[in-house]
C-alpha positions as CSV (number, residue, x, y, z in Angstrom):
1,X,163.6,152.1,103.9
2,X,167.1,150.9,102.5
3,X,169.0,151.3,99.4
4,X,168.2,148.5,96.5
5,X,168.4,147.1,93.0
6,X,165.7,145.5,91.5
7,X,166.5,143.1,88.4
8,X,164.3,141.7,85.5
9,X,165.4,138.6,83.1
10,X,162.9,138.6,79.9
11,X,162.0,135.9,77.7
12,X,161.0,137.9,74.3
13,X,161.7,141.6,72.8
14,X,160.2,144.3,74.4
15,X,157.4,146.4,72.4
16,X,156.6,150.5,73.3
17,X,158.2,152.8,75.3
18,X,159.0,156.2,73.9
19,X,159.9,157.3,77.6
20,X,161.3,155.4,80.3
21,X,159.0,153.0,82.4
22,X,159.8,154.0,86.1
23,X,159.7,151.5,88.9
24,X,157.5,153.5,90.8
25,X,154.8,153.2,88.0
26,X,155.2,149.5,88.4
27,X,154.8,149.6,92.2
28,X,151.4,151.8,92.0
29,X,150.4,149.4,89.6
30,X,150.7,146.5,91.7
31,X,149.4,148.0,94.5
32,X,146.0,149.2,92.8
33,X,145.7,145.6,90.9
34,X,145.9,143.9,94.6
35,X,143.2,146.0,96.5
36,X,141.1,145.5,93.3
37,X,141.5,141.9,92.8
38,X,141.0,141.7,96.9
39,X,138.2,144.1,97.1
40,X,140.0,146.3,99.6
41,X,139.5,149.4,97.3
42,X,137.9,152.0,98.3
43,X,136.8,155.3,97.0
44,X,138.7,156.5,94.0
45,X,141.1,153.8,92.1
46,X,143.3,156.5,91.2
47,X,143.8,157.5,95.4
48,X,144.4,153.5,96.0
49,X,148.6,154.3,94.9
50,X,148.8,157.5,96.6
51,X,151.4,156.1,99.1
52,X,154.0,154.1,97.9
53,X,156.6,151.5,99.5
54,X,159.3,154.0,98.8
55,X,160.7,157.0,100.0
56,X,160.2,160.4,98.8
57,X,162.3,163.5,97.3
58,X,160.9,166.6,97.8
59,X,161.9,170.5,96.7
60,X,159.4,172.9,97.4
61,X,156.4,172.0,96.5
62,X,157.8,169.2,94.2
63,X,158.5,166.0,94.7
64,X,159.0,162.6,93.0
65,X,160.1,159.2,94.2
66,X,163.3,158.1,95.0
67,X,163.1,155.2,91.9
68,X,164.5,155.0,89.0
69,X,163.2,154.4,85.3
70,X,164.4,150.5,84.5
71,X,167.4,150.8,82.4
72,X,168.1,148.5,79.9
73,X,171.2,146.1,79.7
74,X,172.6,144.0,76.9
75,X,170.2,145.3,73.9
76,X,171.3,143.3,71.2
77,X,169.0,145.5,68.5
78,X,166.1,146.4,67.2
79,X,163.4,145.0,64.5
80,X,160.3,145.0,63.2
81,X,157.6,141.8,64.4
82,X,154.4,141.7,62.1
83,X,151.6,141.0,63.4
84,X,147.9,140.1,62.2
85,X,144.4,139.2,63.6
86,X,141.6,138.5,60.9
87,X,138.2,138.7,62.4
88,X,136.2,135.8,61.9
89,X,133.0,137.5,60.4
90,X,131.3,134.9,59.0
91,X,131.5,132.8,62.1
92,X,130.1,136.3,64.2
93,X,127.2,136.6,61.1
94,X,126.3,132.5,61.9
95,X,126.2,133.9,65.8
96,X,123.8,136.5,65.2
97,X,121.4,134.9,63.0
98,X,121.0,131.8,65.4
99,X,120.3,134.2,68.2
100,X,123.6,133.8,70.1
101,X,124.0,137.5,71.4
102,X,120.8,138.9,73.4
103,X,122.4,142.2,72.7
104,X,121.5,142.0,69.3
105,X,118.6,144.1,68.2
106,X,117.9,142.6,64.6
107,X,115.1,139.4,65.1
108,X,114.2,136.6,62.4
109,X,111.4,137.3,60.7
110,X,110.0,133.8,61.2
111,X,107.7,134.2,57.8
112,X,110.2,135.5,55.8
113,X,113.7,133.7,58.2
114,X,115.0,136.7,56.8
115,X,116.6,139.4,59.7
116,X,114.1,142.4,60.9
117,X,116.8,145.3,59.9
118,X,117.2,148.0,58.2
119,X,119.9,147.7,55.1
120,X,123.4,147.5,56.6
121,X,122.2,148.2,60.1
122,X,123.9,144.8,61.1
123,X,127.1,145.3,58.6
124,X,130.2,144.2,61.4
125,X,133.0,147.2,61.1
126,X,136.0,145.9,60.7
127,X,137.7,148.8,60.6
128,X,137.8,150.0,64.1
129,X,136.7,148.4,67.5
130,X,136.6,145.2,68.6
131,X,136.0,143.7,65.2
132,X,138.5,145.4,63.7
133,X,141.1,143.7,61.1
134,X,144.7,144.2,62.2
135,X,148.0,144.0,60.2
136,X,151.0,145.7,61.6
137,X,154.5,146.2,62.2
138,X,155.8,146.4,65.5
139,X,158.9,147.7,66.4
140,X,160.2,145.8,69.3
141,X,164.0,145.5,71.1
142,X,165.8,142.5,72.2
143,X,166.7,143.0,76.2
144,X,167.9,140.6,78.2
145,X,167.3,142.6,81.2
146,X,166.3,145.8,83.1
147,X,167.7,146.6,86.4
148,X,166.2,149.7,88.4
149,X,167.2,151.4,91.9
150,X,165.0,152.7,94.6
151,X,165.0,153.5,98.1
152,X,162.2,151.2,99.8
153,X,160.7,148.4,101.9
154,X,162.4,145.3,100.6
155,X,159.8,143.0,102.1
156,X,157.1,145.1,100.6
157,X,158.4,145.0,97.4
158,X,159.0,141.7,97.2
159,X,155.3,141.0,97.4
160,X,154.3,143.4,95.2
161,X,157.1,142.9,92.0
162,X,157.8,139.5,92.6
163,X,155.8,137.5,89.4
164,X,154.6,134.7,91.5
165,X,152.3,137.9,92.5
166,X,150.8,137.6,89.1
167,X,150.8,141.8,89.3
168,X,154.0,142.5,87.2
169,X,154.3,139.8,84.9
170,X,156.2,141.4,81.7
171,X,157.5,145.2,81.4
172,X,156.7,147.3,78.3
173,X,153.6,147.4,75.4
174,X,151.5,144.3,73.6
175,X,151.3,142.0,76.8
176,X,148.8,140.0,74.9
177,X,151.2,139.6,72.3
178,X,153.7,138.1,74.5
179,X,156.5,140.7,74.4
180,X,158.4,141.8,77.0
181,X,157.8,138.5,79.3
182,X,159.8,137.7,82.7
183,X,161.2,134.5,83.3
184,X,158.5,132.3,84.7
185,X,160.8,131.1,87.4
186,X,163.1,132.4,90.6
187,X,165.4,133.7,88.5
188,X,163.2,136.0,86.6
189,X,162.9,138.6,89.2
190,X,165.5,139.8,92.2
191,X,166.1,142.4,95.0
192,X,168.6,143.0,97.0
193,X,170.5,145.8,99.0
194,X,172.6,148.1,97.1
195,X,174.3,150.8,98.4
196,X,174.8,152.5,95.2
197,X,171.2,152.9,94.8
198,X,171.6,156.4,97.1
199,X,172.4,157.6,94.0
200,X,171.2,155.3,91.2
201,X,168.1,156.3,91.9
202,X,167.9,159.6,89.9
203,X,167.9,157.8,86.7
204,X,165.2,159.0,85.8
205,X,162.5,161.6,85.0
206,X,163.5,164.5,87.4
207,X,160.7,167.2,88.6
208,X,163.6,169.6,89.0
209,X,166.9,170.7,87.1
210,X,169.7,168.3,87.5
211,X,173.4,169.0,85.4
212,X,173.6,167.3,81.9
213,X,169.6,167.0,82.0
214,X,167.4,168.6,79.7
215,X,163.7,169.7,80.0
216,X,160.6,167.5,78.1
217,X,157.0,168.2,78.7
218,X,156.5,164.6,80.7
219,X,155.3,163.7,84.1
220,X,157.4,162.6,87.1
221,X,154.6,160.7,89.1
222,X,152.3,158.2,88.7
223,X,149.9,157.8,86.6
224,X,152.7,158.6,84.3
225,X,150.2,158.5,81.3
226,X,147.8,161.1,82.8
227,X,147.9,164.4,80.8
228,X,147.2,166.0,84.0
229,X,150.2,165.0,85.9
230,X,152.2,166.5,82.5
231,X,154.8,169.6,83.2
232,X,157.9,170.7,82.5
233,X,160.5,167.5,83.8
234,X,163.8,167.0,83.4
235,X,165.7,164.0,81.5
236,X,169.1,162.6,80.9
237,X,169.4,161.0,77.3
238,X,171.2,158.1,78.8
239,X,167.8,156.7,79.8
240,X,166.2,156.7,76.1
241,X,166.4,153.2,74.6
């Protein structure tokens, strides 16, 4: 394990992140996409990350890995990006009168080529679900790059991060909507050795106390978004973007 900085370029504004996205949450990420897309999984999905690349820090019974969150560099602002989807529902109507979804339960009546239903069993919501009608406002901020430090396997890494892997292909919320994309090409992603990264690497959420930190409710391991792996974590507001 040796000190490094890891470096993203981005193509477009970056969408979500109330908290910090850590670089170990990237790396678990990865690492359970390629057992899954190789088949190598086995057991529970959540147990595939259990052992990252990295090294650990541990107090007590505590412990959290030695990466930090990606930090931001030249944010140029903020704005709002609006975005709509309008759900084709006559063309979805034309689908399920001609028999195009087996799923469907509703049958033409072939005296009356009227549909078998009860009245508005077969009315689409468009409300919620997968038919639903969007029109938003997103906020989103305009990054050029996030840079994050960890104490790990460079070679491993390097597979795992690397887009050419196809794992880690843009950072943040609304991937389908194109924010937050890496440069396509070699100079979208890089690693390196970097002493300073004995240090750097506690940017970021903290299980224990640290001066000029302050306590959140948040968790410090991955699956960052599980409510079970919430407790009382520590925070510098340096990291907040």
């Amino acid at each position: 394990m040796v000190p490094l900085r890891l470096e993203w370029r981005l193509t477009s504004p970056v969408a979500g992140m109330s908290l910090p996205l850590h670089l170990d949450a990237l790396v678990a990420y990865a690492i359970t996409e390629e057992a899954l897309r190789y088949g190598t999984a086995i057991g529970n999905v959540r147990d595939i990350a259990n052992e990252l690349p990295l090294e650990k820090a541990q107090k007590g019974d505590l412990f959290c890995w030695k990466a930090s969150a990606l930090l931001a560099e030249h944010i140029h602002g903020h704005e709002m990006q609006m975005w709509t989807r309008k759900f084709p529902e006559q063309d979805y109507a034309d689908l399920y009168i001609n028999g195009k979804f087996s799923d469907v339960k509703a049958k033409v009546n072939p005296e009356t080529n009227m549909l078998d239903l009860k009245q508005y069993a077969a009315v689409m919501d468009t409300l919620r679900g997968q038919t639903k009608n969007h029109f938003q406002f997103i906020p989103v901020r305009h990054i050029d790059r996030f840079v994050a430090y960890c104490i790990g396997d460079i070679d491993r890494l390097t597979e795992l991060l690397s887009p050419e892997s196809g794992y880690i292909t843009s950072i943040g919320a609304r991937k389908r909507q194109s924010a937050g994309n890496i440069v396509k090409t070699g100079e979208g992603f890089a690693i390196q050795e970097d002493e300073r990264a004995l240090e750097y690497w506690e940017k970021r959420i903290l299980p224990w106390h640290k001066e000029g930190y302050e306590p959140i409710q948040a968790a410090h391991i991955p699956p960052y978004w599980a409510v079970e792996n919430r407790a009382v974590s520590y925070i510098h507001g340096d990291f907040l973007i």
